[in-house]
N, CA, C and O atoms as CSV, one atom per row, in Angstrom:
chain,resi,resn,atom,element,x,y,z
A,1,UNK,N,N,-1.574,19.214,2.346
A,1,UNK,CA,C,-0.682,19.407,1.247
A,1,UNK,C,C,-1.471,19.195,-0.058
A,1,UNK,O,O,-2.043,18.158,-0.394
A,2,UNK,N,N,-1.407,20.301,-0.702
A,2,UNK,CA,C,-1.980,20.101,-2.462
A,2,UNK,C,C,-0.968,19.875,-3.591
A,2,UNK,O,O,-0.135,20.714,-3.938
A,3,UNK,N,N,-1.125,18.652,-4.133
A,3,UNK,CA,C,-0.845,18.242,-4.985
A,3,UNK,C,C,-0.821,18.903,-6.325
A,3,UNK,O,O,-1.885,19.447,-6.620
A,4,UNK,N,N,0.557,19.021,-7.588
A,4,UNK,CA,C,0.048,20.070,-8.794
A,4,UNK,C,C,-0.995,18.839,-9.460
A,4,UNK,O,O,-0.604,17.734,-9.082
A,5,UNK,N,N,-2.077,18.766,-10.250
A,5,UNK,CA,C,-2.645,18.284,-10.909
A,5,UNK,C,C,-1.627,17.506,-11.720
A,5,UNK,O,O,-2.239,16.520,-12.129
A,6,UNK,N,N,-0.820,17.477,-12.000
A,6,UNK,CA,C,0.158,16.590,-12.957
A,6,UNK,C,C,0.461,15.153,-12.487
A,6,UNK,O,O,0.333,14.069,-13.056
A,7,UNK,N,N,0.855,15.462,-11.397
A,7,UNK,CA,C,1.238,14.359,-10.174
A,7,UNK,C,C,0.173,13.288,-10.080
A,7,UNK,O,O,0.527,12.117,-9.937
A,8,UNK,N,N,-1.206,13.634,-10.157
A,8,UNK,CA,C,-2.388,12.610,-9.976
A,8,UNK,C,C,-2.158,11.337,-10.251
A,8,UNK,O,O,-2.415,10.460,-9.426
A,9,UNK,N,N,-1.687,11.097,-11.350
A,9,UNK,CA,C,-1.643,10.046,-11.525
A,9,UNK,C,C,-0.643,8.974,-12.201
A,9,UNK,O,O,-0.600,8.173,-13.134
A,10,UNK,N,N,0.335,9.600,-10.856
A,10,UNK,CA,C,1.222,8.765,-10.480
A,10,UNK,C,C,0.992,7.830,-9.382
A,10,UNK,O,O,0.186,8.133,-8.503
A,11,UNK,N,N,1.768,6.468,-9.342
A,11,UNK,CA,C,1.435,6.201,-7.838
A,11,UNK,C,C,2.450,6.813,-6.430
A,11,UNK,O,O,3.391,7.580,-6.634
A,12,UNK,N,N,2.190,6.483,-5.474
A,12,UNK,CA,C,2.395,6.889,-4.352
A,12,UNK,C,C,2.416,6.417,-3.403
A,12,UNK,O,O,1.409,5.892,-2.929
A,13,UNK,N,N,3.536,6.438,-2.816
A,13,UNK,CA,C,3.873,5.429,-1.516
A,13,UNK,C,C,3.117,6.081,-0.071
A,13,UNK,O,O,3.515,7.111,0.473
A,14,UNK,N,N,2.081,5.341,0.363
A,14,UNK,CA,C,1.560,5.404,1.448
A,14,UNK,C,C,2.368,5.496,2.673
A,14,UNK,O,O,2.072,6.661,2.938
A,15,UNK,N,N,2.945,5.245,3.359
A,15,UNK,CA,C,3.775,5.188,3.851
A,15,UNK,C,C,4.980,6.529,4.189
A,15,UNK,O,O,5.167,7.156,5.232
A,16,UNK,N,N,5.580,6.621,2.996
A,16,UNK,CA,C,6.367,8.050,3.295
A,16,UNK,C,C,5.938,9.478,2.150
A,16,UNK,O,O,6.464,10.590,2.132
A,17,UNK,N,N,4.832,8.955,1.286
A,17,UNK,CA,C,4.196,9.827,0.919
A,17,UNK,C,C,5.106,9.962,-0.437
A,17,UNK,O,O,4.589,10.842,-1.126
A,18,UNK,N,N,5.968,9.562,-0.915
A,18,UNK,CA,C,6.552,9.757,-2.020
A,18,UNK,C,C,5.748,9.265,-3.048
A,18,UNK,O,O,4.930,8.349,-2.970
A,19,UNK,N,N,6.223,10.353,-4.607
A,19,UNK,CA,C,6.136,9.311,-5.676
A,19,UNK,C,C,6.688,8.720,-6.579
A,19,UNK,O,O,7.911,8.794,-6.706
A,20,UNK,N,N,6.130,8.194,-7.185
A,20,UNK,CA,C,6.845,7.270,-8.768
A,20,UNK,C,C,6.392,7.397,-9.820
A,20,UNK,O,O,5.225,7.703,-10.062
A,21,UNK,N,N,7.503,7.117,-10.825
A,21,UNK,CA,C,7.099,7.248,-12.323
A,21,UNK,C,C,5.894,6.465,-12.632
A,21,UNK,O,O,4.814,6.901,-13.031
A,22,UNK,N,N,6.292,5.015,-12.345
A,22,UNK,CA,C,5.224,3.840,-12.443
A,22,UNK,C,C,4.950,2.658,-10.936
A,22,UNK,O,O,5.501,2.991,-9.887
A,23,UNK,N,N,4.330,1.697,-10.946
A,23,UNK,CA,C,3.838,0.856,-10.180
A,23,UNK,C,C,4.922,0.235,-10.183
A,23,UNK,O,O,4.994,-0.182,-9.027
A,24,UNK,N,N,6.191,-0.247,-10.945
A,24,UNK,CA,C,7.160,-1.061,-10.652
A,24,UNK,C,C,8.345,-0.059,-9.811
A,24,UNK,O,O,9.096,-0.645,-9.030
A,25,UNK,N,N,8.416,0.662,-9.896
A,25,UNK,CA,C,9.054,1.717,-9.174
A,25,UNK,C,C,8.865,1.410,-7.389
A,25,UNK,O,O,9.537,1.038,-6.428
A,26,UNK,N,N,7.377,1.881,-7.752
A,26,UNK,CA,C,6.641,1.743,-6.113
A,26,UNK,C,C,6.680,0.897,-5.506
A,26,UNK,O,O,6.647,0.926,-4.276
A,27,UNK,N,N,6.804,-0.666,-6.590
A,27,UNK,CA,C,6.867,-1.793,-5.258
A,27,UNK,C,C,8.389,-2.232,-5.374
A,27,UNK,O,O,8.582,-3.139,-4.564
A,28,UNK,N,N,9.004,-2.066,-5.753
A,28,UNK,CA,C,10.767,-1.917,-5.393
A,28,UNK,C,C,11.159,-1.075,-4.319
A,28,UNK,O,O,11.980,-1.411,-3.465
A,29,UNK,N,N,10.333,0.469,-4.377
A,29,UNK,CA,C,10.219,1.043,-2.676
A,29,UNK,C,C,10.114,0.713,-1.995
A,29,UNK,O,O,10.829,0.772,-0.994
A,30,UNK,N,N,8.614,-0.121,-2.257
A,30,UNK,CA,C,8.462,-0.639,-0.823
A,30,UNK,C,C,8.731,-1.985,-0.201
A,30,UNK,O,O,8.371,-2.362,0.915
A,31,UNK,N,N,9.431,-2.656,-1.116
A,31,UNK,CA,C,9.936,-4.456,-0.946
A,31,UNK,C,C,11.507,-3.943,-0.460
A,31,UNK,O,O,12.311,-4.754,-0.001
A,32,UNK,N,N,11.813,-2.559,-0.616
A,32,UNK,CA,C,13.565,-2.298,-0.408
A,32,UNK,C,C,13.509,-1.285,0.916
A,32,UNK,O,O,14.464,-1.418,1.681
A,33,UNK,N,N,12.551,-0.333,1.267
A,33,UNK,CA,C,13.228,0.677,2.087
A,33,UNK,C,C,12.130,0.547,3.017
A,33,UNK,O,O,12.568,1.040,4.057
A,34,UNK,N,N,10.730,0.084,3.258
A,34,UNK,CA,C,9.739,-0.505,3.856
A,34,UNK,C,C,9.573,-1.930,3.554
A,34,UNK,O,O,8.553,-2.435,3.082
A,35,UNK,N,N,10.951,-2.699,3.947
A,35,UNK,CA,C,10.600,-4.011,3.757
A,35,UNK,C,C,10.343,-4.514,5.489
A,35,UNK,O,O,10.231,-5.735,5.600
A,36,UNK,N,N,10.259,-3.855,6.587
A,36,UNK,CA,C,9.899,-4.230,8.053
A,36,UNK,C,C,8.708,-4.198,8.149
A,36,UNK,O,O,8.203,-4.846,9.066
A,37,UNK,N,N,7.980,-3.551,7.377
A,37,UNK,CA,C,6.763,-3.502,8.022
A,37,UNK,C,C,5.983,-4.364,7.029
A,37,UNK,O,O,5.136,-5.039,7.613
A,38,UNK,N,N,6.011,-4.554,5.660
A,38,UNK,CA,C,5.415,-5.175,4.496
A,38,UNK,C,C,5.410,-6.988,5.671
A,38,UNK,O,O,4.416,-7.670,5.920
A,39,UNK,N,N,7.049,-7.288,6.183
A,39,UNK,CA,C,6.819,-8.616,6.458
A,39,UNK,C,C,6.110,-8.561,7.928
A,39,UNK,O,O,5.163,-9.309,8.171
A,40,UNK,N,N,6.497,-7.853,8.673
A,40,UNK,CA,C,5.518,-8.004,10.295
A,40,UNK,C,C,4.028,-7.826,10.034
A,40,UNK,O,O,3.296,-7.995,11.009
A,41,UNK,N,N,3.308,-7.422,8.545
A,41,UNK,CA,C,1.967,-7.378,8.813
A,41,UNK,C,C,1.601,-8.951,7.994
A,41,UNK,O,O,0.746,-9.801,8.246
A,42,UNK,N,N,2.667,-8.876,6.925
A,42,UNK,CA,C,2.529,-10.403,6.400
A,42,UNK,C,C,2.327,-11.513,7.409
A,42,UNK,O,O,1.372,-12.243,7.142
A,43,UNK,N,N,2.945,-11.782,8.409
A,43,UNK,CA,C,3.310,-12.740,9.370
A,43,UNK,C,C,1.857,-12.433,10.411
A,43,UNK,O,O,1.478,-13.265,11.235
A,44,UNK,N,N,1.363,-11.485,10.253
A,44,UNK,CA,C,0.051,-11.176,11.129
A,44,UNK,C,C,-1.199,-11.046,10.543
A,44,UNK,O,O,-2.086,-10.326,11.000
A,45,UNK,N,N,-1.311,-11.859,9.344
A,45,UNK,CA,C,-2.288,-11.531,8.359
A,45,UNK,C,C,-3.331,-12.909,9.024
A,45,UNK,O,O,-2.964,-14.070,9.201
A,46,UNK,N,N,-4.518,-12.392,9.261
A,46,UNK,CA,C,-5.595,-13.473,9.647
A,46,UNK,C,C,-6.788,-13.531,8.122
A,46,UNK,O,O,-7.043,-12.470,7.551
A,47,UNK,N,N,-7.280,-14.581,7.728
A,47,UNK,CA,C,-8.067,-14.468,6.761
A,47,UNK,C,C,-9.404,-15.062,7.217
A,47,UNK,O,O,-9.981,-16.114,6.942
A,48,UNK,N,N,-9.628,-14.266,7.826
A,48,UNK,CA,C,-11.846,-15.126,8.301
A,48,UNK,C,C,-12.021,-13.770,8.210
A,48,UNK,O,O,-11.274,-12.807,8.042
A,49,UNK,N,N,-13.605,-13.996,8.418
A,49,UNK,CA,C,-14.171,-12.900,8.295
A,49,UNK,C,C,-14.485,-11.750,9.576
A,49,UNK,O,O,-15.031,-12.296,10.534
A,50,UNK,N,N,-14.309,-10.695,9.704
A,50,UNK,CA,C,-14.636,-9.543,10.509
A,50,UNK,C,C,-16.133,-9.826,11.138
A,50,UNK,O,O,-17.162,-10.176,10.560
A,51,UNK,N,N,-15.901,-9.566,12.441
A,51,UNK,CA,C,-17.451,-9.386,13.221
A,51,UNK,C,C,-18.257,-8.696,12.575
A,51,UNK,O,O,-17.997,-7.591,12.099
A,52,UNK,N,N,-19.429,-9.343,12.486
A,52,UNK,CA,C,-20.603,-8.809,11.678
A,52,UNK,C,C,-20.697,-8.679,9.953
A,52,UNK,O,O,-21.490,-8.103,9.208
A,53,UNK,N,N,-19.430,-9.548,9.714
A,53,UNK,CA,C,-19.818,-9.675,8.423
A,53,UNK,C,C,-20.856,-10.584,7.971
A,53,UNK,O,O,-21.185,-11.589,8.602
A,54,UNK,N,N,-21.358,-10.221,6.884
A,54,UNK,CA,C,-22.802,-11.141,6.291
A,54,UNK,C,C,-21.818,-11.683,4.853
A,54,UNK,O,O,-20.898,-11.230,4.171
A,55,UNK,N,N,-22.713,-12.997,4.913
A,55,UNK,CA,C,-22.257,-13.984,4.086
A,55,UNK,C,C,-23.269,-13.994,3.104
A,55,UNK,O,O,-24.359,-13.931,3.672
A,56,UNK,N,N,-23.374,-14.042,2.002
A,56,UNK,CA,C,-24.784,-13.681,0.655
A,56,UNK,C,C,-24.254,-15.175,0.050
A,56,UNK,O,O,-23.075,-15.353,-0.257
A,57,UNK,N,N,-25.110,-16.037,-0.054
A,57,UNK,CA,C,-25.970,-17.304,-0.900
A,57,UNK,C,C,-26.553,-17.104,-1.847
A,57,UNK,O,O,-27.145,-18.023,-2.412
């Protein structure tokens, strides 16, 4: 799907592909009509680091 050049730069919901005027728009989308999946990845969020990551000193 091609986008008109106008649209660029708006944001855009990943998810169902829609867009918005602005960034407050987008996360009212997605805290209201994708609020299942925002909390099941919240609740599964691990914070260490990925195999084979390098650590710089």
């Amino acid at each position: 799907m091609v986008l008109p050049l106008v649209d660029e730069d708006k944001p855009k919901c990943f998810l169902c592909h829609e867009g918005f005027e602005n960034i407050e728009d987008l996360q009212n989308h997605q805290k209201t009509i994708h609020k299942e999946f925002f909390d099941f990845h919240e609740k599964n969020v691990r914070r260490e680091p990925a195999p084979g990551d390098v650590t710089v000193f």
